[in-house]
C-alpha positions as CSV (number, residue, x, y, z in Angstrom):
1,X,84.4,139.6,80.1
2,X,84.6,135.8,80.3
3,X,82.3,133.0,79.9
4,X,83.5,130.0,81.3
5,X,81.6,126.4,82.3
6,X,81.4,125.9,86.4
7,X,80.0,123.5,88.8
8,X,76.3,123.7,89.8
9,X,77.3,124.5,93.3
10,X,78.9,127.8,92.1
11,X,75.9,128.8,90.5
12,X,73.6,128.8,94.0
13,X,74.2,132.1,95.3
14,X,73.9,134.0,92.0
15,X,70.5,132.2,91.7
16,X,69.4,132.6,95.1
17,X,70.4,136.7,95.8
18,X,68.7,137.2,92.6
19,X,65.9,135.1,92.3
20,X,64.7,134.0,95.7
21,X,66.2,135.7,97.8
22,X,63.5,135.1,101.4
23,X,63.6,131.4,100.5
24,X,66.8,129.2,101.8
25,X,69.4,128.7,99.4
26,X,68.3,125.0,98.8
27,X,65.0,126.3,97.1
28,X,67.3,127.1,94.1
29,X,69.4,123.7,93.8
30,X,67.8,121.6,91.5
31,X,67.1,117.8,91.6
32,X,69.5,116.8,88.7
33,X,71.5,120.1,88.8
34,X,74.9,117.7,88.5
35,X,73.3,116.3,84.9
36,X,73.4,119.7,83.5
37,X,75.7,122.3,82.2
38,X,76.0,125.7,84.0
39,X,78.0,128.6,82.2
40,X,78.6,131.7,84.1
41,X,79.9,135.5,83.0
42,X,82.3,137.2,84.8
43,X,83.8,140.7,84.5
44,X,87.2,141.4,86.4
45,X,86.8,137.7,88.1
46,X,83.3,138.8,89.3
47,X,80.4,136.1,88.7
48,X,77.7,138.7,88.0
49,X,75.6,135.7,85.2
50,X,74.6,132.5,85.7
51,X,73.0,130.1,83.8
52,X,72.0,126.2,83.6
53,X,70.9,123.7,80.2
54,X,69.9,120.8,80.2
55,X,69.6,118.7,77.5
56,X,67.6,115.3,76.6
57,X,66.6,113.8,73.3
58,X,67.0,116.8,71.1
59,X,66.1,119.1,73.2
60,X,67.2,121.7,75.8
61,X,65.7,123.6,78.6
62,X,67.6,126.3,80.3
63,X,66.8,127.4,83.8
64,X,68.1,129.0,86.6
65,X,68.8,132.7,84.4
66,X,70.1,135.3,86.6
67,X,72.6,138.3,86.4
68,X,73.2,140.2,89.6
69,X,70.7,143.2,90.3
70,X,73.7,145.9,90.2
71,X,74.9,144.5,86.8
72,X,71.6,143.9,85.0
73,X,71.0,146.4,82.1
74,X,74.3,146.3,81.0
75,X,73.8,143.6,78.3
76,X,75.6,140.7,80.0
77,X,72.5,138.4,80.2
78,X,71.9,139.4,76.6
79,X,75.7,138.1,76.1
80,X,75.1,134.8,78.2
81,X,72.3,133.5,76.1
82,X,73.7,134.1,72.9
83,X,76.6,132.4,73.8
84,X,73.9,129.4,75.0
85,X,71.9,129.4,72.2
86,X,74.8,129.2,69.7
87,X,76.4,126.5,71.5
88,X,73.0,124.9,71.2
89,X,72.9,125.0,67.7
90,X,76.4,124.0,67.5
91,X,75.9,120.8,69.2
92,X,72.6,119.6,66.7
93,X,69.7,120.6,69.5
94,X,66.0,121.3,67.5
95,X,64.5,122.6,70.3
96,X,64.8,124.8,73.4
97,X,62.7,125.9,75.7
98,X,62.3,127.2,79.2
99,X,60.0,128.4,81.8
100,X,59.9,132.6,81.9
101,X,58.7,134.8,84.4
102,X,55.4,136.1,82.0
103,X,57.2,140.1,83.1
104,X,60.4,139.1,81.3
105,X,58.9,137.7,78.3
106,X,59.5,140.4,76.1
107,X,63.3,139.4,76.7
108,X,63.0,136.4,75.2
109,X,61.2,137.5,72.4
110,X,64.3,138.8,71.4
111,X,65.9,135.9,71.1
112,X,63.4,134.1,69.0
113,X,61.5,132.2,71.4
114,X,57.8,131.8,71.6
115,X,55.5,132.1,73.8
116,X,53.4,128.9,73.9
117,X,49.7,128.4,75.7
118,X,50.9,126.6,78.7
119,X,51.1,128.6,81.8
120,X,51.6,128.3,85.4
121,X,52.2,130.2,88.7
122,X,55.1,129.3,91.3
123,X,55.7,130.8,94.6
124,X,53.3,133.3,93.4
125,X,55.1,134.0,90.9
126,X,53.5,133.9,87.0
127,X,55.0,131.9,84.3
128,X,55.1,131.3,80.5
129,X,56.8,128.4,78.4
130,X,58.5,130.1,75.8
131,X,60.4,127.9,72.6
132,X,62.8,128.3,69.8
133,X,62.9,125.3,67.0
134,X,66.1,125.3,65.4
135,X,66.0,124.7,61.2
């Protein structure tokens, strides 16, 4: 297992097999993708996590979490984020934060984050923002 910092570009098919898959692969690039930084996990070469951070005044958001369908359950997401979050920490962020699918909340729990009130739907899809404050 490796974790290793690529270009957003390399992180658009990961996102869009796993996360939308019916939607072009443009519905998973993000406006300032090039202003963040995107880490991926490989096993044996294979990309099978992605993940993209991006941080302003203190703060980060991470978006754009996916590990391939064939390779989820095997704790390499769970791997991916702690790796995230202590770099985090590392680097003097307070806050992070992101947008998670209300179904995979509990996940997150497990990482300290919160859910907070705000919610919204996307593509039909049901969201929570969930935070961690760093002491």
């Amino acid at each position: 297992m490796e974790i290793k910092k690529l270009n957003s570009k390399a992180t658009w098919p990961l996102r869009h097999k796993v996360m939308w898959p019916n939607k072009p692969i443009e519905y998973v690039q993000l406006p300032n993708d090039q202003e963040g930084l995107h880490l991926g996990l490989f096993i044996e070469e294979k990309l099978v996590s992605v993940i993209s951070v991006f941080v302003e005044n203190g703060e980060a958001q991470f978006r754009k979490f996916a590990t391939d369908m064939e390779e989820q359950g095997k704790g390499y997401g769970t791997k991916l984020l702690t790796y995230l979050l202590d770099y985090l920490k590392q680097e003097g962020v307070k806050k992070v934060w992101c947008n998670a699918r209300v179904e995979k909340a509990f996940f997150y729990n497990r990482f300290g984050l919160k859910e907070t009130e705000q919610r919204f739907s996307k593509g039909g899809i049901d969201y929570v923002i969930m935070e961690q404050v760093f002491e």
